[in-house]
C-alpha positions as CSV (number, residue, x, y, z in Angstrom):
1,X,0.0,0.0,0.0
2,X,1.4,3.8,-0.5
3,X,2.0,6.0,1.9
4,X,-0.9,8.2,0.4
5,X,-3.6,5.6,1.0
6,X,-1.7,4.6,5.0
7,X,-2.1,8.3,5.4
8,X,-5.3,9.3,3.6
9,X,-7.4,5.9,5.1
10,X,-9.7,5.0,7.6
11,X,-9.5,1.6,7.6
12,X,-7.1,0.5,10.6
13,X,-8.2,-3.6,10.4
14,X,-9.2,-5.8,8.6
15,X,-11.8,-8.9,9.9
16,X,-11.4,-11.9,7.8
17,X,-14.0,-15.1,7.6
18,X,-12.5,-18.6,7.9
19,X,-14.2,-21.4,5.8
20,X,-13.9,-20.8,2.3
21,X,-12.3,-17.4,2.9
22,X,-8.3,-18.7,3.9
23,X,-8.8,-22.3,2.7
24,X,-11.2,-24.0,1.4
25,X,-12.8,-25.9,4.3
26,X,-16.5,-25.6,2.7
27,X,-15.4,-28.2,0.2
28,X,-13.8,-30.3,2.6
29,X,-16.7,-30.3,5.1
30,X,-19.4,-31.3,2.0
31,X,-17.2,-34.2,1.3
32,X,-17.1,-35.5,5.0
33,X,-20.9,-34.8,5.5
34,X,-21.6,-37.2,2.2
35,X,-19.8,-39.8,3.9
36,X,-21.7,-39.3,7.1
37,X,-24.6,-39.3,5.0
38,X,-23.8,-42.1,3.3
39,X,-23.3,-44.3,6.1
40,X,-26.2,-43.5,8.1
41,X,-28.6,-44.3,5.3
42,X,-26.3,-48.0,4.6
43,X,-25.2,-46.6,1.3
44,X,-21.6,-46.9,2.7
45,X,-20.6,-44.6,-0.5
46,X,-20.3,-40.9,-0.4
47,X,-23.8,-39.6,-0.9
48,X,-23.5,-36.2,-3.4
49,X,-26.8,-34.5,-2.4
50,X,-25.1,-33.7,1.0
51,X,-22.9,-31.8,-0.7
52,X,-25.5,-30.2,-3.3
53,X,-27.7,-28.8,0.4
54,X,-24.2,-28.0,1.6
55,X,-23.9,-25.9,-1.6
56,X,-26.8,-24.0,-1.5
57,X,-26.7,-22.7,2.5
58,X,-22.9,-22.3,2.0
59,X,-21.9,-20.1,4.9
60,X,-24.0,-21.6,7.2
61,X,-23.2,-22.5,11.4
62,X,-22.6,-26.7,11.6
63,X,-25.7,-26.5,13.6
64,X,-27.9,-25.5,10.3
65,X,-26.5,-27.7,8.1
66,X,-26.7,-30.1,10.4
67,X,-30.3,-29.2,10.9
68,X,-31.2,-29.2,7.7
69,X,-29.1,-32.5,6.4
70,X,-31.6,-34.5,9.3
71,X,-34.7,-32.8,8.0
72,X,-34.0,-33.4,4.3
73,X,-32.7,-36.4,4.3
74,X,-34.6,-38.2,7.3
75,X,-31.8,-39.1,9.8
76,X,-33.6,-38.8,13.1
77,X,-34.1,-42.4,14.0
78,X,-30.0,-43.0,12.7
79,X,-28.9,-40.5,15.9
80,X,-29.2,-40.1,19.4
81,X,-29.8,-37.0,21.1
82,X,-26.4,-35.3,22.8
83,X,-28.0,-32.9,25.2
84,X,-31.4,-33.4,24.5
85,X,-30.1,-32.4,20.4
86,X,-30.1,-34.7,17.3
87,X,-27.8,-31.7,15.7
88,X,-25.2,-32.4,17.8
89,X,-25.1,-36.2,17.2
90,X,-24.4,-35.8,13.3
91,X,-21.7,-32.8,14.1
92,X,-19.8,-34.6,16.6
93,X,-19.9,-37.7,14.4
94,X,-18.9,-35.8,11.0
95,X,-15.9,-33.6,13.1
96,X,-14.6,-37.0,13.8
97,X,-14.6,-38.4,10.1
98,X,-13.7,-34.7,9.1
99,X,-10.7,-34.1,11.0
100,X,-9.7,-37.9,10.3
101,X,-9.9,-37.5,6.8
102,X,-11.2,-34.2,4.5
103,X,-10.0,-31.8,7.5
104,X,-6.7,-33.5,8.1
105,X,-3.9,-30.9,8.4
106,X,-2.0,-32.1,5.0
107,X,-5.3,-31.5,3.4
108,X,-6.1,-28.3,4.7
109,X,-2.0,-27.4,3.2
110,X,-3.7,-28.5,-0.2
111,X,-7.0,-26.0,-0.2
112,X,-5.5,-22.8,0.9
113,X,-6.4,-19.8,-0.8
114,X,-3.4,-18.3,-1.1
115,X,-4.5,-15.0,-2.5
116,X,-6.5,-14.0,0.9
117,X,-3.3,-15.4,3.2
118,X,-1.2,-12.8,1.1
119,X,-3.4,-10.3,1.6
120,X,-3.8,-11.0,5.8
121,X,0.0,-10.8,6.2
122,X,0.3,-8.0,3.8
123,X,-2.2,-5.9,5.6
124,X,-0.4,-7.1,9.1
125,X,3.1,-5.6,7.6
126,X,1.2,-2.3,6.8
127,X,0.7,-2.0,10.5
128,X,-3.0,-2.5,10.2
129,X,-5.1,-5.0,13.2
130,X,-6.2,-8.3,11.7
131,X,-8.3,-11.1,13.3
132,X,-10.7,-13.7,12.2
133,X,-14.4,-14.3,12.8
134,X,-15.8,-17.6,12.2
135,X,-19.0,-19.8,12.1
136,X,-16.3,-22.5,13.5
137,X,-16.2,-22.9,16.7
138,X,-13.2,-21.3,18.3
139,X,-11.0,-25.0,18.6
140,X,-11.5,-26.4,15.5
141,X,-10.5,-22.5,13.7
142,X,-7.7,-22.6,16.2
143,X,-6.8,-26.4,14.7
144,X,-7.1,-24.8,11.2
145,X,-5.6,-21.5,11.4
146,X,-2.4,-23.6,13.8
147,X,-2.1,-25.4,10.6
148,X,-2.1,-23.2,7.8
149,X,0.6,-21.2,9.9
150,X,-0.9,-17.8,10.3
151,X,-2.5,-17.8,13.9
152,X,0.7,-16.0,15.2
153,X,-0.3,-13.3,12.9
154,X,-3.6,-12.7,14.0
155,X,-4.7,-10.0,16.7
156,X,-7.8,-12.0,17.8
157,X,-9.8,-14.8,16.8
158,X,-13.5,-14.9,17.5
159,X,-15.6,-18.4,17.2
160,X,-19.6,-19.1,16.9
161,X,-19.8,-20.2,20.5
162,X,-18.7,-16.2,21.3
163,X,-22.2,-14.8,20.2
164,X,-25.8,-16.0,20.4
165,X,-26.8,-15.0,16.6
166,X,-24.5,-16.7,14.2
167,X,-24.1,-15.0,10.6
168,X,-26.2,-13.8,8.6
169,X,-26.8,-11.6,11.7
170,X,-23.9,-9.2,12.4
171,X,-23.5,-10.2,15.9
172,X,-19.7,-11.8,15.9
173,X,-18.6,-9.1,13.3
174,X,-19.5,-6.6,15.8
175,X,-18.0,-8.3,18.8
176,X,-15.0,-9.0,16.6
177,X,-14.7,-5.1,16.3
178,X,-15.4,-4.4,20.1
179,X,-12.7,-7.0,21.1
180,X,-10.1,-4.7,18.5
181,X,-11.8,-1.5,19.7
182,X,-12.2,-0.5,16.1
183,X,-15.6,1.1,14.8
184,X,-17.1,0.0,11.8
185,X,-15.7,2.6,9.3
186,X,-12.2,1.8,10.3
187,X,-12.8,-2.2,9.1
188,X,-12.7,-4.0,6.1
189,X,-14.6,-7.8,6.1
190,X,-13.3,-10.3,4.1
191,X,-15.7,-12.6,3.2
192,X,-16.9,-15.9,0.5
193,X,-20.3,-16.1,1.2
194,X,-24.0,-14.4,1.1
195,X,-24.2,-15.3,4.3
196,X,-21.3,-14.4,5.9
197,X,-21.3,-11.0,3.4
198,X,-24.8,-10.4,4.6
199,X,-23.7,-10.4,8.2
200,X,-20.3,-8.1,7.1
201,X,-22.9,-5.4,5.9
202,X,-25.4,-5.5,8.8
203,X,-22.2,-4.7,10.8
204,X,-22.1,-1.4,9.0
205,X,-18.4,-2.4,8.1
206,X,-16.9,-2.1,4.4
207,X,-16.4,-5.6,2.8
208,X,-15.1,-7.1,0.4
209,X,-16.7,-10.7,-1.1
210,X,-14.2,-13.2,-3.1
211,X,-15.9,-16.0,-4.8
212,X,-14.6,-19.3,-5.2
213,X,-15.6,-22.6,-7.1
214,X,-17.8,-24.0,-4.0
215,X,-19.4,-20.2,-3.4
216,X,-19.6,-18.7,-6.6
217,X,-23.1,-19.9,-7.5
218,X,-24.3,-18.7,-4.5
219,X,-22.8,-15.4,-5.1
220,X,-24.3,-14.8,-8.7
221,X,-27.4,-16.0,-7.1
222,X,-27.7,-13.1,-5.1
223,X,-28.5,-10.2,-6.8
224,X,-28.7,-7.9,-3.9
225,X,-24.8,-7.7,-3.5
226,X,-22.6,-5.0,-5.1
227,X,-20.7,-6.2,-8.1
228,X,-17.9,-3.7,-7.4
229,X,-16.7,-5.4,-4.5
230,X,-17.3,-9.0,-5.5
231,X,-14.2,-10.8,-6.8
232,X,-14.1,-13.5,-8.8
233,X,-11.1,-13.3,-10.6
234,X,-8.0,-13.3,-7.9
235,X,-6.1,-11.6,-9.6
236,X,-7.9,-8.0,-9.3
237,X,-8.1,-8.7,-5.2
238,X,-5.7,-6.1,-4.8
239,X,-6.9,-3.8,-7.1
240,X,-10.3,-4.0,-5.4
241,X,-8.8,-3.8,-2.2
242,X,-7.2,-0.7,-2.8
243,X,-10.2,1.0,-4.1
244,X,-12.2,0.2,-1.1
245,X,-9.5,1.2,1.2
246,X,-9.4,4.9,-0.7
247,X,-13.0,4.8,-1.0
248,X,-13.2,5.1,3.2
249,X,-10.1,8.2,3.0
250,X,-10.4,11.0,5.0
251,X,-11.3,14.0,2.7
């Protein structure tokens, strides 16, 4: 960044999502929820319209897809309640397959998006706050952000347990910014989702929405998001990033 823009800018931090935003976890979970799904119905083969639902509410807490994958494909009488919750059955059961498997730390190396890493530790050099607000619970982002080597970078890191309302409301966006002491117009969200671009808006934040294979259908679905600062080709990230950086500058 120039000196012009450090000088000029409001924006003192950036906020960045997790899943599908630094690596490309949404994938990985699809997969390990088709194989969950697989099994509970005795397919014992990956079953593909997990990943289709998985597609669609992209974004989403573990609880709703979890929800939803028992509702749409009838799996109530293949769990057991864990605290009076058949949700929480099929996520503990997929975590485990997940983080033996799809999640495993060499795959997780594989999926990175490298574009948004550059752009968290270039943003860190330029003396600007950065932290990450997740749908993930705070361990398994911990487990994920431990791996791909740039939790040492981060300034905070905030998790779905942390807030009652989980994205598309704002709610761990603007805890994310109380924690850093930042007000909205002084942050930058960086996110892959409606959902999670939704909840970066309601925050009254600036944002910034890069697309990928799993999200990009999702993204072009929704017309009520501002083309200017969607990204799908990577390599104008920086070029959008510096225009929404000016576009907050003191005049």
């Amino acid at each position: 960044m120039s000196d012009q823009i450090e000088t000029d800018s409001r924006i003192s931090a950036f906020i960045f999502d997790l899943d599908g935003t630094l690596v490309e976890t949404e994938r990985l979970k699809a997969k390990s929820y088709a194989t969950i799904l697989g099994r509970l119905t005795g397919a014992n083969t990956p079953d593909h319209r997990a990943i289709e639902l998985y597609e669609r509410i992209v974004g989403s807490t573990d609880e709703m897809v979890s929800r939803r994958m028992i509702d749409e494909f009838g799996l109530t009488d293949s769990l057991e309640p864990i605290d009076g919750e058949l949700w929480k059955h099929l996520h503990q059961i997929r975590m485990d397959e997940y983080r033996a498997t799809d999640g495993a730390t060499d795959q997780l190396l594989e999926n990175v998006y490298q574009h948004n890493i550059d752009l968290l530790r270039e943003q860190k050099r330029d003396g600007r706050t950065v932290s990450v607000a997740t749908s993930s619970f705070s361990d398994e982002a911990k487990r994920v952000l431990d791996a791909l080597g740039v939790r040492v970078l981060l300034d905070d890191i905030v998790g779905r347990e942390m807030v009652e309302n989980p994205k598309p409301d704002p709610d761990i966006y603007l805890l994310a910014m109380e924690r850093l002491g930042v007000a909205p117009e002084e942050v930058v969200i960086i996110e892959d989702s409606p959902i999670g671009t939704k909840a970066a808006m309601a925050s009254g934040a600036s944002w910034i929405c890069v697309s990928t294979p799993f999200s990009r259908a999702a993204i072009e679905a929704s017309s009520w998001l501002d083309p200017q600062w969607v990204v799908h080709n990577t390599a104008k990230l920086n070029e959008t990033v510096s225009r929404r950086i000016n576009s907050t500058s003191n005049v």
